[in-house]
C-alpha positions as CSV (number, residue, x, y, z in Angstrom):
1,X,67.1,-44.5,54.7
2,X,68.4,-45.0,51.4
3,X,65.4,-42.9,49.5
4,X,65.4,-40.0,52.4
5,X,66.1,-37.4,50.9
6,X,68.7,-34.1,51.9
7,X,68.8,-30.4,51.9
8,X,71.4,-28.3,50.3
9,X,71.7,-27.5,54.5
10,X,72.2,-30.6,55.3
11,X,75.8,-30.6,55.8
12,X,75.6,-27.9,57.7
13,X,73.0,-29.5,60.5
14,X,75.6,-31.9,61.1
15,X,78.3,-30.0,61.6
16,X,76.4,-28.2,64.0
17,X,75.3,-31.1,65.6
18,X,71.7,-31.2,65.1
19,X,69.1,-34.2,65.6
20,X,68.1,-35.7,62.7
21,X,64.6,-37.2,62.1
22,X,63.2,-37.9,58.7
23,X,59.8,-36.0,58.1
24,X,58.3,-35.8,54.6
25,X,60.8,-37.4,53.1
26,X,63.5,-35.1,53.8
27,X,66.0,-35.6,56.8
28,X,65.5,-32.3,58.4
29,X,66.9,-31.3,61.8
30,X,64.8,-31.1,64.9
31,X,66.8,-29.2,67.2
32,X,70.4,-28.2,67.6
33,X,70.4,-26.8,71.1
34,X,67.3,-27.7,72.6
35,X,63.7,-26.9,71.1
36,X,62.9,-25.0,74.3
37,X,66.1,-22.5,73.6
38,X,65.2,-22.4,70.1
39,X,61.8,-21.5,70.7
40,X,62.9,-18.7,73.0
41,X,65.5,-17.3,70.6
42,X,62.8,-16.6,67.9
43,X,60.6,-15.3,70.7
44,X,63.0,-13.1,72.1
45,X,65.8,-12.4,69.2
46,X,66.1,-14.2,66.2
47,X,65.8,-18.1,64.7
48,X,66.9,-19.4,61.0
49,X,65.1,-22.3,60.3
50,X,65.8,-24.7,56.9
51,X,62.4,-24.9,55.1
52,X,64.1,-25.7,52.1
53,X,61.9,-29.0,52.2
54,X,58.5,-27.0,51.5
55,X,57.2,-27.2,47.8
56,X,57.3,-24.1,45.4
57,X,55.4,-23.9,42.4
58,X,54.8,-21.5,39.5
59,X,51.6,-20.0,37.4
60,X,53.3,-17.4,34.9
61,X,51.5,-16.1,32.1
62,X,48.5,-14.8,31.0
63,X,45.8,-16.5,32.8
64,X,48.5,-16.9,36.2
65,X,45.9,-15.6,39.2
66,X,42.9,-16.5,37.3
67,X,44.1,-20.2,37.2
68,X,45.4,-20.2,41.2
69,X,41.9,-18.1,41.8
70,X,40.1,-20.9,40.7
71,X,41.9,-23.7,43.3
72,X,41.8,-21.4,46.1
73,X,39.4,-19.8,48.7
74,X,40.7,-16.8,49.6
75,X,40.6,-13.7,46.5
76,X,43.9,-14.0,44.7
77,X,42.4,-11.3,41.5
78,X,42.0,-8.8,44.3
79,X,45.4,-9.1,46.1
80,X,47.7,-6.4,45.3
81,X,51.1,-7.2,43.4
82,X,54.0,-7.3,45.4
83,X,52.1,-9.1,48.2
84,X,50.7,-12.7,49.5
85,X,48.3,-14.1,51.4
86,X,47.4,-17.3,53.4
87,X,44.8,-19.5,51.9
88,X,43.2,-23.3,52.0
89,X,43.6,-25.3,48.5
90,X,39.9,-26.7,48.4
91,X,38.6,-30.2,47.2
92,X,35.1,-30.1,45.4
93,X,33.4,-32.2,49.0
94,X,34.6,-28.7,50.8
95,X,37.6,-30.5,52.1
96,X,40.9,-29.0,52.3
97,X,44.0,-30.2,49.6
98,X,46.4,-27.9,51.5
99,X,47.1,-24.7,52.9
100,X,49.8,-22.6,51.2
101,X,50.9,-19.0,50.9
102,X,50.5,-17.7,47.6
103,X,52.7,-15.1,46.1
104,X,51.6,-12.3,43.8
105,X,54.3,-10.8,42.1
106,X,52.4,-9.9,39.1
107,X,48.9,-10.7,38.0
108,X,51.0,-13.2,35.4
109,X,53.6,-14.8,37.8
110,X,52.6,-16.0,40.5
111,X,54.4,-18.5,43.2
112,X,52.5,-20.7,45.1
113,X,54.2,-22.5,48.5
114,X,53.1,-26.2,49.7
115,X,53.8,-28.1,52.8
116,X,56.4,-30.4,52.2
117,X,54.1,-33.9,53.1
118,X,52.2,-32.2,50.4
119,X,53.8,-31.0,47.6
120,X,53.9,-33.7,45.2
121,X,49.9,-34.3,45.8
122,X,49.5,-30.8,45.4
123,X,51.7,-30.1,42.2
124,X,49.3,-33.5,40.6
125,X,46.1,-31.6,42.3
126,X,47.1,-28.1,40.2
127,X,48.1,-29.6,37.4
128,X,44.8,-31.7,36.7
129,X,42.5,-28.5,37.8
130,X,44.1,-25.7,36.3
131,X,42.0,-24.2,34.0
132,X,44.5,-22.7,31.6
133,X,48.2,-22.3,32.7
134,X,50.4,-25.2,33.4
135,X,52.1,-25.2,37.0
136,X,55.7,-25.7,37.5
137,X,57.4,-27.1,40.0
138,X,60.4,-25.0,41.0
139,X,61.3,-26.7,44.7
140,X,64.8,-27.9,43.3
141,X,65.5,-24.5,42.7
142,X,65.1,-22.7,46.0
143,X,66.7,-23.3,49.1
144,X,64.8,-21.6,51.1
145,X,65.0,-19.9,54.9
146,X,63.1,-18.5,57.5
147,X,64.5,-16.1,59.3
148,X,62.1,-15.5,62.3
149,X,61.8,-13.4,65.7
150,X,62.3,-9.7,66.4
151,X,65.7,-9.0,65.7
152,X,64.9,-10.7,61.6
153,X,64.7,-7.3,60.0
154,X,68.0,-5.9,61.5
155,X,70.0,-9.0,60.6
156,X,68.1,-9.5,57.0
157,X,69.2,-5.6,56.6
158,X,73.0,-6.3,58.1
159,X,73.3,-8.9,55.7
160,X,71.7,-7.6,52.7
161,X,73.1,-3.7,53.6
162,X,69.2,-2.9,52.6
163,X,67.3,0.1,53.8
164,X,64.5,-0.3,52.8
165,X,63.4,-3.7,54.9
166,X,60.9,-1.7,57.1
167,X,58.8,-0.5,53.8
168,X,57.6,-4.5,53.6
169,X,54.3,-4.4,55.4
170,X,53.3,-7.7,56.6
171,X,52.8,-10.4,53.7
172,X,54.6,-8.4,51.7
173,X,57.5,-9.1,48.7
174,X,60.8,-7.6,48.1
175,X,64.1,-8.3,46.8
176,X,67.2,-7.7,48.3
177,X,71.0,-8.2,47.1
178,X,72.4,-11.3,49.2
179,X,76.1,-12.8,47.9
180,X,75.7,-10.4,44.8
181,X,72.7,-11.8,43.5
182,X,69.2,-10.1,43.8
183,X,67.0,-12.5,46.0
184,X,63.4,-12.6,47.0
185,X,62.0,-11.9,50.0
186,X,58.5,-12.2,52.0
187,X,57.7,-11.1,55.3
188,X,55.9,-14.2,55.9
189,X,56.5,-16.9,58.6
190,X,54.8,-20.1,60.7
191,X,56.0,-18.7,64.2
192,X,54.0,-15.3,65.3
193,X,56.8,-13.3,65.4
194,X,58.3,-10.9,62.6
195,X,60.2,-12.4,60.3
196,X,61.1,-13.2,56.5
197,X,61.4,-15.7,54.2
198,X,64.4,-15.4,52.1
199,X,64.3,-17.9,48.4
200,X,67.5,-18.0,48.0
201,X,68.4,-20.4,45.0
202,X,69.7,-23.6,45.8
203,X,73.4,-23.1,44.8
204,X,73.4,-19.7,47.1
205,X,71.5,-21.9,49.7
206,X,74.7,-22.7,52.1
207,X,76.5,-19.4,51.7
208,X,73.2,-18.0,52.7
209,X,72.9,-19.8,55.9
210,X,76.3,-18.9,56.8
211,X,76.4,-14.7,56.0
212,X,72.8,-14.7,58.2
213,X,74.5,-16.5,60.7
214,X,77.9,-14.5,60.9
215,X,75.6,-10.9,60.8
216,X,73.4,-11.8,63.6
217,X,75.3,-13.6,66.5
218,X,76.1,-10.8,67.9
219,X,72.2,-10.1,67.6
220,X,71.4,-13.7,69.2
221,X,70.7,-15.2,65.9
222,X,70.3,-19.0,66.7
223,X,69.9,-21.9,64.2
224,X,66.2,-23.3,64.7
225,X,64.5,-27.0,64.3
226,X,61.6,-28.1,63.5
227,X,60.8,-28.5,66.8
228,X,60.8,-25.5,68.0
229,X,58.5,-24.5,64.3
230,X,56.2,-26.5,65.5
231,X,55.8,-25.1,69.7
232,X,55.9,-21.8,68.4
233,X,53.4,-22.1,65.4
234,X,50.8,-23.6,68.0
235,X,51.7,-20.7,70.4
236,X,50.5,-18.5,67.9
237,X,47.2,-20.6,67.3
238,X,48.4,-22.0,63.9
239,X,47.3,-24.7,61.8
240,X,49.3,-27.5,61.3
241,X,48.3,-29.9,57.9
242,X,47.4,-33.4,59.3
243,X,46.5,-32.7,62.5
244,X,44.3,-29.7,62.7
245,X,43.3,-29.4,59.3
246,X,42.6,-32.6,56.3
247,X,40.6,-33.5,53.4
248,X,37.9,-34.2,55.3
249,X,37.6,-30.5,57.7
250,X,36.7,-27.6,56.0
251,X,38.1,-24.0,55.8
252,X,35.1,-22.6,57.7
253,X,35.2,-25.8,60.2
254,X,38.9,-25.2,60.5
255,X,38.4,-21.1,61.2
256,X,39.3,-20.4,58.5
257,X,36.5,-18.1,57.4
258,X,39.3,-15.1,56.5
259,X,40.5,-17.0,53.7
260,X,37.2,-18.0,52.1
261,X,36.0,-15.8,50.3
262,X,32.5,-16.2,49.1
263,X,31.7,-12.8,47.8
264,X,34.3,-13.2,45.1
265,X,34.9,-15.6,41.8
266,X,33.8,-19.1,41.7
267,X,36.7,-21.6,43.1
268,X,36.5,-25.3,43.1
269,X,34.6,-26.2,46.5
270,X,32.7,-23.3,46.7
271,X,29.0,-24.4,46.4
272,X,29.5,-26.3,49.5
273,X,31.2,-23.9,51.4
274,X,28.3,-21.4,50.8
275,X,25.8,-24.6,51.6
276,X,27.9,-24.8,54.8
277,X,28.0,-21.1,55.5
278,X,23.8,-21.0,55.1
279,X,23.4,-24.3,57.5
280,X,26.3,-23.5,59.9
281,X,28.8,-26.0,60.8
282,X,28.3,-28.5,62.9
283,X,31.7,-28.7,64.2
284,X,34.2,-26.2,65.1
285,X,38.2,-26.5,65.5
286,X,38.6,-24.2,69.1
287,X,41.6,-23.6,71.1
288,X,42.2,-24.7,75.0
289,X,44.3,-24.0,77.5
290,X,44.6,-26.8,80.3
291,X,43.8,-26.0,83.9
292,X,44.7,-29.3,84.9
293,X,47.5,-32.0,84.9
294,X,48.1,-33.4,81.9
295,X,49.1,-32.9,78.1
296,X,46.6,-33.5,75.9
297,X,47.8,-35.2,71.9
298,X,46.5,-35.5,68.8
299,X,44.0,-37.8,68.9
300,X,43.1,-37.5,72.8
301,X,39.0,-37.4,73.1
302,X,37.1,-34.7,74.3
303,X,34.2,-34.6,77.0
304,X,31.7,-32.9,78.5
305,X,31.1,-31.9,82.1
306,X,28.4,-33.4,83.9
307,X,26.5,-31.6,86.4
308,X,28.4,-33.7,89.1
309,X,31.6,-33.2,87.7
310,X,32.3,-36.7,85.9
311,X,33.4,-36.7,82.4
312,X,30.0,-37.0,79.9
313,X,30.2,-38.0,76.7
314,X,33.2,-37.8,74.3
315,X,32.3,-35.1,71.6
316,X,35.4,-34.3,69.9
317,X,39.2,-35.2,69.7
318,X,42.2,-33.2,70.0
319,X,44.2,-32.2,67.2
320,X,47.5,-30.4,68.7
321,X,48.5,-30.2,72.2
322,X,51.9,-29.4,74.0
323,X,53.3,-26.8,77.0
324,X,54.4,-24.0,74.7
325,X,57.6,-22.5,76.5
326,X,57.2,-18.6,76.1
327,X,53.8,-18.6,78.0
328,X,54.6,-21.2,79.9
329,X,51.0,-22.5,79.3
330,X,49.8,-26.2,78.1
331,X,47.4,-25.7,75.1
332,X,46.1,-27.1,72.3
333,X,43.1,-27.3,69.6
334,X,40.7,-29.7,69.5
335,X,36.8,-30.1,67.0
336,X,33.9,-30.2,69.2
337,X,30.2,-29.3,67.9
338,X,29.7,-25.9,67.6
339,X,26.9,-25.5,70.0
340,X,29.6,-26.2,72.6
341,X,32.0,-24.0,71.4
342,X,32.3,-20.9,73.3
343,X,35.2,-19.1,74.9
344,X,35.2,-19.5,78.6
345,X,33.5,-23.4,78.2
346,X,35.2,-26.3,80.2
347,X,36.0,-29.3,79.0
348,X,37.5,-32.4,79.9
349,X,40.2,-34.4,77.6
350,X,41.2,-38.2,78.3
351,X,44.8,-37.9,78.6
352,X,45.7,-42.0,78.4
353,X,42.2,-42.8,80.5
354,X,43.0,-39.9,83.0
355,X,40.8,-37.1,82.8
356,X,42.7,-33.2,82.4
357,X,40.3,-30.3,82.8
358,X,40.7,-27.5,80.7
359,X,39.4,-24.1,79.2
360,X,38.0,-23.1,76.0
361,X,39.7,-19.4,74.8
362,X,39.6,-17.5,71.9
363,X,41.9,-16.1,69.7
364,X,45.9,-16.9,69.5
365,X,47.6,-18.0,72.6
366,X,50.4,-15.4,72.3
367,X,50.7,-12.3,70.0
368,X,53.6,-10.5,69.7
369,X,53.1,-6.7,71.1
């Protein structure tokens, strides 16, 4: 345990009592109350998670978006300053590296944010690709939150004294004044809800926690684990790195076909992906929700239906599977050919050699009103 590493928050996890668990290196808090309370608080209030762990690196200078254009799928030239957007980091098989956020604040600074198992692998990957600005990695620096669930904006604005919070359309920047110092902010998140992510830097980090948490109590502001980040991002239908997504899946495998855009400049990956786009996949990652008894894992295979109702052949594998508390619902996401993909398809899954029936669907499994 001697090389784990800590937050700035970590102090304050224990003192609240969290459970600790070592993922990515760090040792990050899983839940404080319970995951199921947690999950519900960002559903129906508010949840501050520590994602201080996640990687944050910079492009500035002339050069900035062309050089994270180049790395990326999705059209960073074309994105509007003062916004983000959600994109795969490609490999030159068509694989994914990572998926990240990245942050335009101008067309010459640019912030780029990793998953934490990743960011190391991905600060090497931009580094040795770029084609003309050198990355820096900046993830010392920033401590930072996410502040998640419907009552974020009133707290952020409480704690900030801004007026201005409902002007940052989704994925979009801002900067608000938190403990006297002008901090960024991003209405971004991993949950489905509304929310921000606030970079507050790493000597703020603490002091941070505590003002968000003293403003929105009375709002039922709740400290959140990781957990309850990771019911509530497969609620909302989103991809986790690792399980659902790899080197070896592609963006347009994955569902991703938003992100990649092929209509745009050349980005490392991209013959392939057009190659892919022309054939069709062969695969496809597709959501379930399970009529039966049983909860499917990662890993859990996939089968067909025979006419007689006994399980066929295995054809795929789960990737994420859990009973998400706000629905209420056991779901998950699984790759199974594409010819076999539609919405409304059953399928069987060999939950430890006992066969759970369940239901192909499209689109998220909640989204908020």
């Amino acid at each position: 345990m001697t090389d784990v590493k800590q937050t700035v928050y970590h102090n304050i996890h224990i003192e609240l009592g969290a459970k600790m668990a070592e993922f990515a290196g760090y040792s990050m808090p899983m839940q404080y109350e319970g995951s199921k309370a947690e999950h519900m608080a960002v559903r129906e209030a508010a949840g501050l998670f520590d994602v201080s762990h996640m990687g944050e690196i910079e492009f500035r200078g002339p050069g900035a978006q062309e050089s994270i254009d180049y790395m990326v799928s999705n059209d960073v030239i074309s994105l509007a300053p003062g916004h983000a957007l959600y994109t795969p980091i490609v490999n030159h098989q068509g694989g994914i590296v990572d998926d990240c956020i990245v942050y335009k604040r101008s067309a010459t600074d640019i912030l780029v944010v990793v998953n934490a198992s990743n960011a190391a692998k991905d600060f090497a990957w931009f580094k040795k690709h770029s084609p003309s600005v050198v990355p820096v990695d900046i993830s010392d620096d920033i401590a930072l939150l996410a502040l998640q669930g419907p009552q974020a904006e009133a707290i952020l604005a409480k704690a900030s004294k801004a007026q201005n919070l409902c002007d940052i359309p989704g994925f979009g920047l801002g900067t608000v004044t938190l403990l006297d110092h002008e901090v960024m902010v991003a209405r971004t998140g991993y949950t489905g809800e509304d929310g921000f992510e606030i970079f507050l830097p790493s000597h703020l980090g603490p002091a941070g926690w505590k003002l968000l948490m003293e403003v929105g109590r009375d709002l039922g502001l709740k400290p959140a684990g990781l957990g309850a980040r990771d019911t509530l991002r497969l609620e909302a239908r989103l991809w986790l790195y690792g399980n659902d997504i790899d080197d070896t899946t592609t963006p347009l495998e994955a569902g991703m076909a938003f992100a990649v855009k092929l209509d745009a400049g050349d980005f490392i990956g991209k013959e392939i992906l057009v190659k892919q786009k022309q054939e069709k996949v062969t695969r496809r990652l597709i959501g379930f929700r399970v009529t039966g008894k049983g909860i499917p894992r990662h890993g859990h295979t996939v089968h067909t239906i025979n006419g007689d109702g006994t399980p066929g052949d295995a054809v795929g594998h789960v990737t994420s599977g859990t009973k998400v508390p706000f629905i209420n619902e056991t779901v998950g996401m699984a790759y199974i050919p594409r010819t076999m993909s539609t919405a409304g398809n059953e399928i069987l899954i060999n939950v430890r050699d006992k066969m759970v029936s369940a239901v192909i669907v499209k689109g998220p499994f909640y989204k908020r009103s």
